[in-house]
C-alpha atoms as a printed R data frame, in Angstrom:
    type eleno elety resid chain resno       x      y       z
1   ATOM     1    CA   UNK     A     1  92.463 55.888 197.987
2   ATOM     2    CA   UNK     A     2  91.651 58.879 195.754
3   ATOM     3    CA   UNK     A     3  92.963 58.984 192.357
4   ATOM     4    CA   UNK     A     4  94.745 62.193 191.712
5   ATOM     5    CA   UNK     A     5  92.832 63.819 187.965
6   ATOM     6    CA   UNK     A     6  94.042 66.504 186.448
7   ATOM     7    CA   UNK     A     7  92.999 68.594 183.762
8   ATOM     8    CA   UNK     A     8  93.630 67.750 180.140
9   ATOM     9    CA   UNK     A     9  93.349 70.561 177.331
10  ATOM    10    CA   UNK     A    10  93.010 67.928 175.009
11  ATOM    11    CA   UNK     A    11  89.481 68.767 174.232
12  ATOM    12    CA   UNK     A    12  89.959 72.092 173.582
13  ATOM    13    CA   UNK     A    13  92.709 71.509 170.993
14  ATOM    14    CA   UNK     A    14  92.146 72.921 167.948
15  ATOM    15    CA   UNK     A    15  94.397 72.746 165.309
16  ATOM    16    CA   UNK     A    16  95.434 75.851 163.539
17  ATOM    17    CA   UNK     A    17  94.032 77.570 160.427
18  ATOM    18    CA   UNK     A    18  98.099 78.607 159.148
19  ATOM    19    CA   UNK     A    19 100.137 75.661 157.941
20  ATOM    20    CA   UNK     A    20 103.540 73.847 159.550
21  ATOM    21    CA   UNK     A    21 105.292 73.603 156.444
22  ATOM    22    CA   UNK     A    22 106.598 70.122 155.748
23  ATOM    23    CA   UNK     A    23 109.996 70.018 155.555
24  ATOM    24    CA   UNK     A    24 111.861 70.023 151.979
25  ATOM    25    CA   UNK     A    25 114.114 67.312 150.927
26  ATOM    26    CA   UNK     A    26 115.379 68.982 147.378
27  ATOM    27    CA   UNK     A    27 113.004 66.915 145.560
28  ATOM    28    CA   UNK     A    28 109.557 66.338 146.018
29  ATOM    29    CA   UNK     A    29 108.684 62.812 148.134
30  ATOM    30    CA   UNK     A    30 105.489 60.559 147.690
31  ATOM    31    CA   UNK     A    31 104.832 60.169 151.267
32  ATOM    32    CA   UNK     A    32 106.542 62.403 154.230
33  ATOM    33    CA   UNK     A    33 108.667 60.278 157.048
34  ATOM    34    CA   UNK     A    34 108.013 60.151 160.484
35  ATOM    35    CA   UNK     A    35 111.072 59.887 162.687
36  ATOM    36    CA   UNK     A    36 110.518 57.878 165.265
37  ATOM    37    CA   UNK     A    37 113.258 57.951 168.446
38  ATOM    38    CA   UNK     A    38 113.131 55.200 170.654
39  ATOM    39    CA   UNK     A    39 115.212 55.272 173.890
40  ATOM    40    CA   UNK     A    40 114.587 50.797 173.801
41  ATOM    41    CA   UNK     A    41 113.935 48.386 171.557
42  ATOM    42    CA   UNK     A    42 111.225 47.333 168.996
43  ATOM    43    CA   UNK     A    43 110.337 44.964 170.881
44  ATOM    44    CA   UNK     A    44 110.176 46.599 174.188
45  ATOM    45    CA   UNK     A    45 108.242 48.993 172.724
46  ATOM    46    CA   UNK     A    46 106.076 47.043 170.524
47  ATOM    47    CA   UNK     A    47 102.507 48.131 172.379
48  ATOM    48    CA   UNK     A    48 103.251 51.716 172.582
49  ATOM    49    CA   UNK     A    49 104.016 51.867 169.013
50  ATOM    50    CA   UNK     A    50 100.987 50.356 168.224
51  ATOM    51    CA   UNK     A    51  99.020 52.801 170.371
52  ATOM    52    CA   UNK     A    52 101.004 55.597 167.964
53  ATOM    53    CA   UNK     A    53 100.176 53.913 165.145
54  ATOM    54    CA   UNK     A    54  96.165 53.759 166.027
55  ATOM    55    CA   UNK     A    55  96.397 57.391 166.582
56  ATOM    56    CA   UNK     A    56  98.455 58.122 163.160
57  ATOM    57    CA   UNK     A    57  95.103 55.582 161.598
58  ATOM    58    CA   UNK     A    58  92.680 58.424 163.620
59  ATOM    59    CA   UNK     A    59  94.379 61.145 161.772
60  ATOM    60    CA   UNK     A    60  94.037 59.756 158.548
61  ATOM    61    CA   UNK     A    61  98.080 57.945 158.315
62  ATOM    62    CA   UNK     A    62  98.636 54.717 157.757
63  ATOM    63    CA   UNK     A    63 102.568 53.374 157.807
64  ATOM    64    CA   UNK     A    64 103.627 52.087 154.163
65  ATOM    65    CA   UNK     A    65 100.091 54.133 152.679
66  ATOM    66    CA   UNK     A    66 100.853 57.570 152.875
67  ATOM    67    CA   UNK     A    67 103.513 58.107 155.404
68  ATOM    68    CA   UNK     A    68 106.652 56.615 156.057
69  ATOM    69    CA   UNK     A    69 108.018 55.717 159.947
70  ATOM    70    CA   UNK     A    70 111.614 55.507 160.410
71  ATOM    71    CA   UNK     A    71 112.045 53.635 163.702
72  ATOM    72    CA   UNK     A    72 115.536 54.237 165.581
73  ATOM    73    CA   UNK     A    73 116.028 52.314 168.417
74  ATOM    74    CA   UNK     A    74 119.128 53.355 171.256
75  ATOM    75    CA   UNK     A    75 118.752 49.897 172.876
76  ATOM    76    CA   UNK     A    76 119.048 51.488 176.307
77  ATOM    77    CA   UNK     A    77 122.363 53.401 175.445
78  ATOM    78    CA   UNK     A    78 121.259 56.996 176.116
79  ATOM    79    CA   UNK     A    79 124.294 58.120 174.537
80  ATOM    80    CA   UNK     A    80 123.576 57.095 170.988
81  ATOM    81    CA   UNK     A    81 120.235 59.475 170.660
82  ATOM    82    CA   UNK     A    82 122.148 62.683 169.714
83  ATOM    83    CA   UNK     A    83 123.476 61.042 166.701
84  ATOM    84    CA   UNK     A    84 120.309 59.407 165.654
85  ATOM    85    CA   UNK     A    85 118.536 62.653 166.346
86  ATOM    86    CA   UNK     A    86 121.013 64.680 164.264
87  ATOM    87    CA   UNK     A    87 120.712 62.138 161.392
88  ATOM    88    CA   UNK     A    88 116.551 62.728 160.948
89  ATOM    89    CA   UNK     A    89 117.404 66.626 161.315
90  ATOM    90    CA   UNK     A    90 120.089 65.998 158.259
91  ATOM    91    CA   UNK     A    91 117.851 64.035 155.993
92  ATOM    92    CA   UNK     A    92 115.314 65.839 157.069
93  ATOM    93    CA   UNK     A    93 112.336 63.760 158.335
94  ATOM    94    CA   UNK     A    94 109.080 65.514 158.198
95  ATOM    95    CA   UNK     A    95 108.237 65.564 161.914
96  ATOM    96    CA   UNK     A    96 110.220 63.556 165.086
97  ATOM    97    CA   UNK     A    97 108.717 61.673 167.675
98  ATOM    98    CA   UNK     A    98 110.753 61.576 170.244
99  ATOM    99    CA   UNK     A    99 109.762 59.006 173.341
100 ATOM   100    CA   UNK     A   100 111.143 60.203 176.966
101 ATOM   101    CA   UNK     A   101 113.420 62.739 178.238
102 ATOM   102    CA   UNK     A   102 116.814 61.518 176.932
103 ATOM   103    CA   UNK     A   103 115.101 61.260 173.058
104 ATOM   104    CA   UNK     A   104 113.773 64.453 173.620
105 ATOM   105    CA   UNK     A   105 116.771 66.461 174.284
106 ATOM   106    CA   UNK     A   106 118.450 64.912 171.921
107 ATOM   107    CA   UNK     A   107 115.824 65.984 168.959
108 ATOM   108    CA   UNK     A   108 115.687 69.680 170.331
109 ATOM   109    CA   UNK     A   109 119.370 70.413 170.284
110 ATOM   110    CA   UNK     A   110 119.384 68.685 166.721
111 ATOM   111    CA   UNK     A   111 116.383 71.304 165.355
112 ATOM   112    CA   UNK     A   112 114.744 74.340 166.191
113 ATOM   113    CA   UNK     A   113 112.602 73.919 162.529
114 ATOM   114    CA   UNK     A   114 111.626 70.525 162.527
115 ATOM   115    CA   UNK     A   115 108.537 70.137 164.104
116 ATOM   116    CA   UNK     A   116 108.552 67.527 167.295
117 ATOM   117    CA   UNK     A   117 105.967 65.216 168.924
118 ATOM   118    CA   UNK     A   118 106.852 63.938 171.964
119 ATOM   119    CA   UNK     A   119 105.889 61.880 174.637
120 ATOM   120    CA   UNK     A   120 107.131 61.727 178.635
121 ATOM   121    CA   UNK     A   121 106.279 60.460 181.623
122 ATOM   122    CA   UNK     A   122 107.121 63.663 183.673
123 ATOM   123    CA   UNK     A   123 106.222 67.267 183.548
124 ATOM   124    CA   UNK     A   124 107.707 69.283 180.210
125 ATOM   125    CA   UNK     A   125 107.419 72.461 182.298
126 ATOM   126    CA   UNK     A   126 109.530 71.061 185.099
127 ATOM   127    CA   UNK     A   127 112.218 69.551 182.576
128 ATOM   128    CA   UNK     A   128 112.083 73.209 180.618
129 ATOM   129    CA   UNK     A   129 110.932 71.127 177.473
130 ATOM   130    CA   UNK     A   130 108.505 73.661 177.253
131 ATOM   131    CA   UNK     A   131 107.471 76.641 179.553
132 ATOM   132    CA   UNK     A   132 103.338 76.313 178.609
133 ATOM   133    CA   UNK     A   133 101.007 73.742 178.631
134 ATOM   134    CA   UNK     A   134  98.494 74.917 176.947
135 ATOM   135    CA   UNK     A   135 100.513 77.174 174.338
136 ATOM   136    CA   UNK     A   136 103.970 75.266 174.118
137 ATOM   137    CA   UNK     A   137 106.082 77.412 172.106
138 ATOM   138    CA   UNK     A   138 108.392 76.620 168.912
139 ATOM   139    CA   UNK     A   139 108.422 73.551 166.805
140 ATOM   140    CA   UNK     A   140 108.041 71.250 169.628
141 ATOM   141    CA   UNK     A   141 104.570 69.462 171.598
142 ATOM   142    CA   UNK     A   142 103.387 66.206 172.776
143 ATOM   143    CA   UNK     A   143 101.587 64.289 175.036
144 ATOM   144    CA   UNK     A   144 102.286 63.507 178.894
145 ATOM   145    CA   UNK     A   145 101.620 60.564 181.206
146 ATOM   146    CA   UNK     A   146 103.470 62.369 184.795
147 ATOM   147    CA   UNK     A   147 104.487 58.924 185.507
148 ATOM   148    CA   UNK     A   148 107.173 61.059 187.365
149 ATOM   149    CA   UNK     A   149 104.810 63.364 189.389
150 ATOM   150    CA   UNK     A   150 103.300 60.449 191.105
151 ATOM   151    CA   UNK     A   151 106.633 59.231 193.378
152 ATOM   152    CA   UNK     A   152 105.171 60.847 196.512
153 ATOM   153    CA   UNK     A   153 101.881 58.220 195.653
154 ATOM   154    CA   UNK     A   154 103.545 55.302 195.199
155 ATOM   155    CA   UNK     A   155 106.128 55.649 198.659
156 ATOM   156    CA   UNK     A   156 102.701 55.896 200.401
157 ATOM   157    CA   UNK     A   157 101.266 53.290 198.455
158 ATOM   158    CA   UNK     A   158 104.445 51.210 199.489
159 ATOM   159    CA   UNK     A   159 104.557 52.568 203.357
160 ATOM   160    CA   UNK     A   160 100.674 50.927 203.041
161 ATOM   161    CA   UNK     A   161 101.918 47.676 202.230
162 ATOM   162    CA   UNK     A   162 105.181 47.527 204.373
163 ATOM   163    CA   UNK     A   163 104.439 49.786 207.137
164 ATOM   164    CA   UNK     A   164 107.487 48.553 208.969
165 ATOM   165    CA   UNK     A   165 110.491 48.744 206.931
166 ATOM   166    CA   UNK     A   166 113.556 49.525 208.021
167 ATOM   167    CA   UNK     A   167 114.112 52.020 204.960
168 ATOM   168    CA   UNK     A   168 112.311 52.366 201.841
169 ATOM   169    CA   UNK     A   169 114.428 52.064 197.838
170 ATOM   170    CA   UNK     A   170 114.170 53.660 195.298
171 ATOM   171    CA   UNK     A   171 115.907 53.196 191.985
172 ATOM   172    CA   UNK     A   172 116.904 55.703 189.436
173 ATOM   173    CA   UNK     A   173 118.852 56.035 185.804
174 ATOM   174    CA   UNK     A   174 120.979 58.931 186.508
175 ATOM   175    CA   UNK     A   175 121.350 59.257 182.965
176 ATOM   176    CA   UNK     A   176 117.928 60.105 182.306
177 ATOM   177    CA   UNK     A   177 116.561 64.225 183.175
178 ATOM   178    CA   UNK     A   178 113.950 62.782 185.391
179 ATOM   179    CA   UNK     A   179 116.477 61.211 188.023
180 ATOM   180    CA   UNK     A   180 117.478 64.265 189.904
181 ATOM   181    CA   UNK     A   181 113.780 65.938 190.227
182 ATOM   182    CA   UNK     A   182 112.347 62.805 190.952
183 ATOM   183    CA   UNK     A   183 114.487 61.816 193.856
184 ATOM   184    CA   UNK     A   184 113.910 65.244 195.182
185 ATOM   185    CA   UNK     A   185 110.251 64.482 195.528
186 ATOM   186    CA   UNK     A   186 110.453 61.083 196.937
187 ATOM   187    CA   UNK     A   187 113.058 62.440 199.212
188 ATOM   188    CA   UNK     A   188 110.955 65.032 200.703
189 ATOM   189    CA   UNK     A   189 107.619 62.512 201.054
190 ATOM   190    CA   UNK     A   190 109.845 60.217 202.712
191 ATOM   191    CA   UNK     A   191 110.821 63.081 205.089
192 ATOM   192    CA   UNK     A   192 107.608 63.987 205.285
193 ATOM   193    CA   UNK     A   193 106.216 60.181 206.425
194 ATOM   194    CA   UNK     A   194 109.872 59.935 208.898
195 ATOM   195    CA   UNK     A   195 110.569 57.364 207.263
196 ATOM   196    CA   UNK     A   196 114.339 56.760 205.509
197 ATOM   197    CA   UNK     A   197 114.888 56.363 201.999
198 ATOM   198    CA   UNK     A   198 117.829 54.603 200.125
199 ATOM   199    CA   UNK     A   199 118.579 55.992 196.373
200 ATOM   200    CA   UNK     A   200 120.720 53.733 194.612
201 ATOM   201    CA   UNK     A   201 121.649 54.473 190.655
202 ATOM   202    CA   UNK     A   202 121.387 51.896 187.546
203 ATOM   203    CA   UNK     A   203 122.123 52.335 183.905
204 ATOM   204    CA   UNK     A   204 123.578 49.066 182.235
205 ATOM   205    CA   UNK     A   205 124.363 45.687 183.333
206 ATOM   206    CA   UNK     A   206 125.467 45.045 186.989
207 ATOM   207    CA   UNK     A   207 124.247 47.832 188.046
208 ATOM   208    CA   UNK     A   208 120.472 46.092 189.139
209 ATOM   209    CA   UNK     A   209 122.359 43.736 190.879
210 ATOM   210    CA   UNK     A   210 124.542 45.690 192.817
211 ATOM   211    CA   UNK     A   211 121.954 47.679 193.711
212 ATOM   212    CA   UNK     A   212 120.188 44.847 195.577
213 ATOM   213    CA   UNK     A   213 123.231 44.115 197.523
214 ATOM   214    CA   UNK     A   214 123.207 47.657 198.818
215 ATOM   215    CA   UNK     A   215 119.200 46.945 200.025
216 ATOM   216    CA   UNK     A   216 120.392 44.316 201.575
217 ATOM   217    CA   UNK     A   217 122.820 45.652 203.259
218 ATOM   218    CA   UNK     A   218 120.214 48.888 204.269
219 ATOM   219    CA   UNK     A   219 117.803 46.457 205.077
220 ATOM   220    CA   UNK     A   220 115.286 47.734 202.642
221 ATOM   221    CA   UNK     A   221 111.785 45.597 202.311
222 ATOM   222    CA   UNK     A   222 110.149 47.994 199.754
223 ATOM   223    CA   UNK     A   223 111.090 50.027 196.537
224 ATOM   224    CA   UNK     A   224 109.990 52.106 194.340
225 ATOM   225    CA   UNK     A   225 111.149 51.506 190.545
226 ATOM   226    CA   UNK     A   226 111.940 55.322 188.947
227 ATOM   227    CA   UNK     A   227 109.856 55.633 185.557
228 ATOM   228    CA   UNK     A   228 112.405 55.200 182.857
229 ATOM   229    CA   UNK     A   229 112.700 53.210 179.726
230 ATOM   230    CA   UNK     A   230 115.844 51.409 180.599
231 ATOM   231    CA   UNK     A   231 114.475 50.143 183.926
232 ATOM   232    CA   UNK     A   232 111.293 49.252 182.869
233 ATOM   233    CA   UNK     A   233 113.143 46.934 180.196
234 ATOM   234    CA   UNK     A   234 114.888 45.103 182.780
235 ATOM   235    CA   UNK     A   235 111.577 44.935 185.204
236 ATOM   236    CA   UNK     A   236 111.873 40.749 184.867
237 ATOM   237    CA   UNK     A   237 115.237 40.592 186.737
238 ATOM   238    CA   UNK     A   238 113.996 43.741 189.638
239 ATOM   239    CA   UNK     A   239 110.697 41.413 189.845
240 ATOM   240    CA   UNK     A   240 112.702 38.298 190.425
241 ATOM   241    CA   UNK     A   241 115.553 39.766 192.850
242 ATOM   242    CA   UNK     A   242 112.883 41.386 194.427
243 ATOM   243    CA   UNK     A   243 110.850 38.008 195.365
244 ATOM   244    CA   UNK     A   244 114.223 36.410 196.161
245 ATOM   245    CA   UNK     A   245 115.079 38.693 198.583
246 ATOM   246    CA   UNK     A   246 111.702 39.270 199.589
247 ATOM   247    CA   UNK     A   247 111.280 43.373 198.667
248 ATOM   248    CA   UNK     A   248 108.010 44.546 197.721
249 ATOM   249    CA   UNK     A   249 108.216 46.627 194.456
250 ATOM   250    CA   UNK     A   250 106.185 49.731 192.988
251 ATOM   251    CA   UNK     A   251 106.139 50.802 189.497
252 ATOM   252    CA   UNK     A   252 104.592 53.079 187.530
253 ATOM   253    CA   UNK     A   253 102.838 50.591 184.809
254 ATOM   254    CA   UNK     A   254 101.291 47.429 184.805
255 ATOM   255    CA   UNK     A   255 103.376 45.690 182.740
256 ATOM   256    CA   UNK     A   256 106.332 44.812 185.555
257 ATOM   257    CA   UNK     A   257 102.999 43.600 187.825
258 ATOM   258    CA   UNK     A   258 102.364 40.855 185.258
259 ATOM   259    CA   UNK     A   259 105.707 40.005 184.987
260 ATOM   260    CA   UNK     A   260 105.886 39.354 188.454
261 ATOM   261    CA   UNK     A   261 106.065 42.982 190.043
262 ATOM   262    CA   UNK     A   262 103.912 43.927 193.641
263 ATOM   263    CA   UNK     A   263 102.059 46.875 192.537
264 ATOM   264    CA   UNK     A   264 102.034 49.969 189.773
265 ATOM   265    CA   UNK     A   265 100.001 52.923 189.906
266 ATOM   266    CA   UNK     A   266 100.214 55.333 186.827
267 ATOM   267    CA   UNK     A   267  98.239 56.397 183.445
268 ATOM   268    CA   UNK     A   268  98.083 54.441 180.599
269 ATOM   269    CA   UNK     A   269 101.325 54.656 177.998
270 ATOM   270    CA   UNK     A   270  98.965 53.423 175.406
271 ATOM   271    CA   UNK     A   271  96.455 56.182 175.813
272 ATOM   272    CA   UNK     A   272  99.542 58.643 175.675
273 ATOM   273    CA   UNK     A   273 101.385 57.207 172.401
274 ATOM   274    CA   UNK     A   274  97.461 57.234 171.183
275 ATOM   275    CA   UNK     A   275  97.486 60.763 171.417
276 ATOM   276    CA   UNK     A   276 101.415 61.618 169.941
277 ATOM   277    CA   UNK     A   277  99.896 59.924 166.725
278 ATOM   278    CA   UNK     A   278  96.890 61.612 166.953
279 ATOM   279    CA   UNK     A   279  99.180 64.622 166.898
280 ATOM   280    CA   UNK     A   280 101.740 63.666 165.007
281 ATOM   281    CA   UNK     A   281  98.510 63.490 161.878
282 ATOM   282    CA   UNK     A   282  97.329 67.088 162.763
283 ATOM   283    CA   UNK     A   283 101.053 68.008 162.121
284 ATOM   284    CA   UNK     A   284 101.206 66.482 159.281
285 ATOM   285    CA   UNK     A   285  98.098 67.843 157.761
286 ATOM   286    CA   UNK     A   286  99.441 71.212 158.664
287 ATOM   287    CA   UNK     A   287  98.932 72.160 162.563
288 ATOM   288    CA   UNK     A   288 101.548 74.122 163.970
289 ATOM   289    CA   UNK     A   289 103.080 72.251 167.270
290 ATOM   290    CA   UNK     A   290 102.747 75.637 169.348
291 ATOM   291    CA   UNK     A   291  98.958 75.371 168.423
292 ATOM   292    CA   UNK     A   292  98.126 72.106 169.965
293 ATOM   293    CA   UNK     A   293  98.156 71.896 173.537
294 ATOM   294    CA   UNK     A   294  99.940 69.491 175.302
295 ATOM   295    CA   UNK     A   295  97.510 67.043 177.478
296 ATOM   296    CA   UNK     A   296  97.860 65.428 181.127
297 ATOM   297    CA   UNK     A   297  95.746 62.398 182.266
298 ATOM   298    CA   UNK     A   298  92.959 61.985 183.760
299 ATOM   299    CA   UNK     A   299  92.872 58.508 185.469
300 ATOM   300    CA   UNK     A   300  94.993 56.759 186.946
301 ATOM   301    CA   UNK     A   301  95.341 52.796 188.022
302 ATOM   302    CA   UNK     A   302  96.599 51.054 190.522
303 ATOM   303    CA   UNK     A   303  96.976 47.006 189.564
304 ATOM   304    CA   UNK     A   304  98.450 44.508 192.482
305 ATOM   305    CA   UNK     A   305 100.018 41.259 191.707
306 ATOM   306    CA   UNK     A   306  98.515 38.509 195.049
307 ATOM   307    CA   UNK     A   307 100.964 35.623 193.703
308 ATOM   308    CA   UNK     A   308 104.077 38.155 194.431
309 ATOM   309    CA   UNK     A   309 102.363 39.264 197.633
310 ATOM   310    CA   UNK     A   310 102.067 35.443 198.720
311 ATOM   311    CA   UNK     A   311 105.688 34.670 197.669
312 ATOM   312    CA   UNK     A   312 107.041 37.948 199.855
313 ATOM   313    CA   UNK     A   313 104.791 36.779 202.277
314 ATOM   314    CA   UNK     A   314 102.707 39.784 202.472
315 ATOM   315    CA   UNK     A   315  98.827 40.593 203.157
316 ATOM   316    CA   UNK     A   316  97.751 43.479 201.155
317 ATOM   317    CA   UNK     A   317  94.904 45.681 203.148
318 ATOM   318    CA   UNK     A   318  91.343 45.118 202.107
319 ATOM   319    CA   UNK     A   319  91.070 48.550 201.576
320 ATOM   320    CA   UNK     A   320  93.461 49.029 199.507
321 ATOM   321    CA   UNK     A   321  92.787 45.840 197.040
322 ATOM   322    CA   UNK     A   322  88.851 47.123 197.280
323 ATOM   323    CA   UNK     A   323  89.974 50.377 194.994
324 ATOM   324    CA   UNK     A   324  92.422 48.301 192.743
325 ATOM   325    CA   UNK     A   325  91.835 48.155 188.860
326 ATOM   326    CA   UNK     A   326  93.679 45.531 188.245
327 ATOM   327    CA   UNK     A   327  94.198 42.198 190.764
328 ATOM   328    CA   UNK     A   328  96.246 39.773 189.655
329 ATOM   329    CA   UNK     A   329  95.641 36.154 191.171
């Protein structure tokens, strides 16, 4: 298996001689505030944030020191990020760090002037977040793992595994921006391998169950777990519904593997958050967002999980455990 690399203008980023101003607050603060938008939980995203915060530390900002994070948390209700976005744009926080597409929509319709940091899993050309990589325009930049762009991989990955499925899953939050490119392009590599795939939706409770029920029904043996936030908090019960009914699952971190998940190939969120505080510093310090160029990965891992393969009763190819980084036993 090759590993798909792409190029990263992270290297090249410089950050700009002409200041971002920070924004005013009608009296003059000791330390500026981060806003931080989380589509989860605190918990859920307890190792990302620490990955942010190392990359703040790298830029010289240290929570509680000389900056200030205000965490917001949606707990998986998509709906709520508007409002939490349009409260940092009223205070007004200093910059936003927005984390996935629902978080970031919401902090671009709440300000044009407040400069954003984001991070996603897909492409921010292909979700018209921005229009340029290297030059993204406005108040707005970030960092990108295209989780999303690597559906076609994984269906292979999965076809690899299960060669003789009757149909292949795939699961999707149809609340989140991503769904409707993402099943495009699983949709087509599926037509492309002649081999059928079965979309079903979830976005709050019941909805992972009911969505096994209709694999059952298809007779489904394999499925691929969408990138998204909500999901990936709720990988425990799509592991253990999975090994019950004995589906093999793909998703696009490691993470859901441990916890009893077949196989994930992606880049590291870690690595990405990293780089928003990284960012989020230079900002800070003065960089204009449409100066810093937003970067792509270049590795990515596949990790496979040999308990959940002997529970589904599955034999994973030598060839393809010989490239994996990550074997869990």
């Amino acid at each position: 298996m090759k590993r798909r690399e792409f190029i990263t203008f992270l290297g090249g980023a410089a950050a700009s001689s002409s200041l971002w101003p920070l924004t005013a607050r009608g009296q003059q603060s000791v330390m500026p505030v981060i806003g931080f938008l989380g589509v989860t939980s605190a918990a859920e995203w307890e190792k990302y944030v620490a990955g942010f915060r190392d990359g703040l530390k790298e830029a010289g900002f240290v929570d509680g020191r000389n900056v200030t994070i205000d965490y917001e948390w949606a707990e998986g209700h998509y709906d709520r990020l508007p409002a939490m976005a349009a409260a940092f744009a009223k205070r007004p926080v200093d910059v936003i760090v927005p984390i996935a597409p629902p978080a970031v929509r919401a902090a671009k319709a709440a300000t044009t002037t407040i400069p954003i940091v984001f991070f996603l899993g897909s492409d921010p050309v292909e979700l018209k977040i921005v229009t340029n990589l290297s030059h993204p325009e406005g108040n707005i930049t970030g960092a990108t793992s295209l989780a999303n762009a690597l559906g076609a991989k994984r269906l292979e990955l999965l076809r690899e595994v299960v060669p003789n499925s009757a149909a292949y899953g795939m699961i999707v939050n149809p609340t989140n921006q991503n769904a409707v490119p993402d099943t495009s392009d699983v949709s087509k590599a599926a037509a492309r391998l002649g081999t059928r795939l079965v979309v079903v939706k979830a976005s709050k409770d019941g909805d992972i169950n009911a969505a096994f029920r209709v694999f059952e029904q298809e007779k489904v043996s394999a499925v691929l777990v969408n990138p998204d936030p909500y999901l990936l908090s709720q990988r425990k019960q799509i592991a253990a519904l999975a090994t019950h009914d004995k589906i093999a699952t793909i998703f696009h971190l490691r993470e859901p593997v441990a916890d009893g998940g077949l196989m994930s190939y992606g880049a590291s969120f870690v690595d990405a958050h990293r780089i928003v505080g990284v960012y989020t510093g230079r900002v800070l310090k003065g960089a204009k967002p449409a100066d810093l160029p937003i970067p792509q990965p270049t590795k990515f891992e596949l990790a496979i999980n040999l308990r959940t393969a002997k529970a589904l009763g599955l034999t994973i190819p030598a060839t393809l455990l010989a490239t994996a980084d990550e074997v869990i036993e």
